[in-house]
C-alpha positions, -999 to +999 in steps of 0.1 A: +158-700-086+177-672-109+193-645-087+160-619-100+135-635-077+156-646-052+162-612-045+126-604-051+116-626-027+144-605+001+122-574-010+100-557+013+073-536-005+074-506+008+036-492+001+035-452+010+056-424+019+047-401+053+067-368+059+062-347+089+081-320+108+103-321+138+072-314+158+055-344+148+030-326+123+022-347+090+028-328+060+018-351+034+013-388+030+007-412+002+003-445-011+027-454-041-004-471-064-029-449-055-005-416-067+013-439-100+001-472-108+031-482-124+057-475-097+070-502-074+091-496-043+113-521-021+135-522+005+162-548+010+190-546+039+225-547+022+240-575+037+209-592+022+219-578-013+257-586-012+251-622+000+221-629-026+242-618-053+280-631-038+259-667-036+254-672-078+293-671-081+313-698-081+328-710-044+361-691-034+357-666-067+359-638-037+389-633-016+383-610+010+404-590+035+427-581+004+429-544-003+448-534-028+480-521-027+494-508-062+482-511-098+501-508-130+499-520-167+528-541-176+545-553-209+515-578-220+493-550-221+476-564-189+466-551-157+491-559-126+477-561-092+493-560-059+476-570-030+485-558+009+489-596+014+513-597-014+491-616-036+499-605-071+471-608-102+472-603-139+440-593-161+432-585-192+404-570-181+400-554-145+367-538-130+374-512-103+345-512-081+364-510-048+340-479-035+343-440-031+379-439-018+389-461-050+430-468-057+418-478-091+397-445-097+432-428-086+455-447-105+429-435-134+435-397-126+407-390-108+401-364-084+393-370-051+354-372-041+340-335-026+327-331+007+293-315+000+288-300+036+269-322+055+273-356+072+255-388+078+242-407+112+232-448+098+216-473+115+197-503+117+170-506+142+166-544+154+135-559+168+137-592+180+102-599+181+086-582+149+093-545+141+059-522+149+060-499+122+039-497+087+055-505+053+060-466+044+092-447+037+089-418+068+106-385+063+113-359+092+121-324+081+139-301+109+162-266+103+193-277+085+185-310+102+164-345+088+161-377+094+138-409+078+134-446+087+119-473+066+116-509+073+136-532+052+125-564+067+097-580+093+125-574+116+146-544+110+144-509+102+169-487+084+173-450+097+193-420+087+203-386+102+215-358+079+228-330+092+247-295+083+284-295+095+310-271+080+338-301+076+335-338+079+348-334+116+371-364+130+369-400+124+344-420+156+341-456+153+329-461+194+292-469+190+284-456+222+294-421+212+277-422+177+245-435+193+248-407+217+254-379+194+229-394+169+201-397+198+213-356+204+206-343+176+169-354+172+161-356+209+129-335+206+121-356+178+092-380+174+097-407+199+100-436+171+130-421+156+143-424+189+133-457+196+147-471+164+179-459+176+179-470+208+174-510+192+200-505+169+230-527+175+265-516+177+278-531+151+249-512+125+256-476+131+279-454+117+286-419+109+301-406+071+305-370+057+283-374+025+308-369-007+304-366-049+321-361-080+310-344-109+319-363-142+322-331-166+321-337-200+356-331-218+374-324-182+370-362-161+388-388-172+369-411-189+355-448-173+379-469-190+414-469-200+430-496-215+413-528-202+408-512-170+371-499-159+350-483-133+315-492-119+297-477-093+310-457-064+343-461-080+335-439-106+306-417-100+300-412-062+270-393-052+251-383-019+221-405-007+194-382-011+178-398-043+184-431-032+203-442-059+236-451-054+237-488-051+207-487-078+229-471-104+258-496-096+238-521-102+228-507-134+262-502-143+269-544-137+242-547-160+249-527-191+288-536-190+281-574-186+259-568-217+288-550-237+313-571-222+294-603-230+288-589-271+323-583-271+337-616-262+318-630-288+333-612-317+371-612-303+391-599-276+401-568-297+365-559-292+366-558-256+382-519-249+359-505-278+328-520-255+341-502-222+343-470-244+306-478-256+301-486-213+311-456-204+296-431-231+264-447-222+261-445-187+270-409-188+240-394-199+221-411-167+248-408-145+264-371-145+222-355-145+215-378-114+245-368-094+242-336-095+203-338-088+211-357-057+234-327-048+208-301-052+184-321-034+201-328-004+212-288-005+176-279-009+167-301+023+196-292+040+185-252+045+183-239+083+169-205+069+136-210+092+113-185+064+130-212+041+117-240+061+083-226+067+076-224+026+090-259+025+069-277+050+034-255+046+036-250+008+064-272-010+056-306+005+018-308+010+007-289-022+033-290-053+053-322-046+043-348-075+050-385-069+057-389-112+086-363-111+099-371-072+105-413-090+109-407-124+151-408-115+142-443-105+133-456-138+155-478-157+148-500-189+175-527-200+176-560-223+180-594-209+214-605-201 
């Protein structure tokens, strides 16, 4: 089975969207066909993800526990890297994906992600028996305050709480406490929300200020230098709110596995002109979809309660469009 429906078959459709507010009221609901034919929605867990696609490589290709420690281009023209471990590895070509807080993205000259004023509760709900709920994406709008849960398998249930906090506040890794202050904030909230979090295990739930970077045009550094690259995260961080994160990473894999791969063939001098072409190309989808998430997750973020009131009685239930609220989700590529 190819690693496309082998994931597919980890997929849970997801088959409607419900969003209500704090009180429990509905403001709109919808089924995915019924609203666009041609969309399709899933849910996977990410451990699912990771493992699907960490299982088509090659046994011991991944060596974990080894963050690294310095970088640095050497007299060969290729890429050094020192490991915490004290591991040391040469490449000609090296493909920084190592996440927001990225040494390689550093190394490269970029700035540091922004903090974007609000911060993140994370969970996932565990039911040991089979999870209760509906295959729908469920949205719960407060004042400066939301929250959503969507099942992601027969068994669990993702769920998120956003909320408004002038700085990212200190580090908590007890899961007692962040179970607590999660269960706070919503406790007036519908009682499933509450019940999802009260099955979620330890080990599931944590708590991150929500962070970007802006990729300006003629100010960022650009994706590649040298032989060195940046996918995902690494390069273009951007809050959750479109759900696209992961999704564009992936992309990313995809279209510089494609240059990479057309590059090979014709020489290894090809090989930095294709991360130029990587780079150039992902820009355009990139950049407009970061900052959309931004403005997004400002929009929901408002406490302004006349604000609020025009959002939940007018916004939601009469001029929100399926078409526009997925067309960020579309994404057309050739065959590797």
């Amino acid at each position: 089975m190819g690693v496309g429906n082998d994931l597919r078959s980890q997929f849970l459709e997801i088959q409607g969207m419900v969003v209500k507010s704090e009180d429990g009221r509905e403001l709109r609901s919808f089924r995915f066909k019924d609203e666009d034919e041609s969309q399709e929605v899933r849910a996977v867990e990410r451990r699912i993800l990771l493992e699907t696609l960490a299982n088509q490589l090659p046994t011991d290709s991944i060596q974990f526990s080894s963050k690294l420690a310095k970088i640095e281009r050497i007299e060969t023209g290729e890429t050094l890297l020192e490991l915490e471990d004290g591991t040391r590895l040469s490449g000609k070509i090296v493909i920084g994906c190592d996440g927001i807080r990225s040494p390689v993205a550093k190394w490269m000259g970029f700035s540091e992600p922004r903090y974007v004023g609000h911060c993140a509760f994370r969970g996932l709900g565990f039911f040991p028996e089979r999870m209760p709920y509906e295959p729908k994406v469920n949205y719960i709008y407060g004042r400066g305050l939301r929250a959503g849960y969507v099942p992601v398998s027969p068994t669990k249930v993702y769920w998120f709480i956003c909320f408004n906090s002038p700085s990212p506040g200190p580090k908590i890794t007890d899961p007692s406490v962040l179970k607590k202050q999660a269960r706070e904030l919503v406790r007036n909230w519908p009682s499933e929300l509450l019940n999802i979090i009260d099955l979620t295990p330890d080990d599931t739930i944590i708590r991150t200020p929500l962070v970007d970077r802006w990729l300006w045009p003629a100010i960022s550094p650009p994706a590649s230098s040298g032989g060195v690259v940046l996918v995902g995260d690494a390069w273009h961080p951007m809050t959750p709110n479109l759900g696209q994160g992961a999704c564009c990473a992936l992309e990313d894999a995809v279209v510089l596995a494609k240059k990479l791969s057309d590059a090979l063939r014709l020489g290894p001098e090809s090989v930095e002109g294709a991360l130029r072409l990587y780079g150039s190309e992902r820009w355009p989808r990139i950049f407009p979809l970061t900052i959309r998430a931004n403005l997004v997750g400002s929009l929901l973020q408002w406490d302004n309660p006349v604000v609020c009131s025009v959002r939940n009685n007018v916004i939601v239930p009469k001029l929100v469009r399926l078409g526009p609220l997925l067309e960020h989700t579309n994404f057309e590529f050739e065959p590797l």
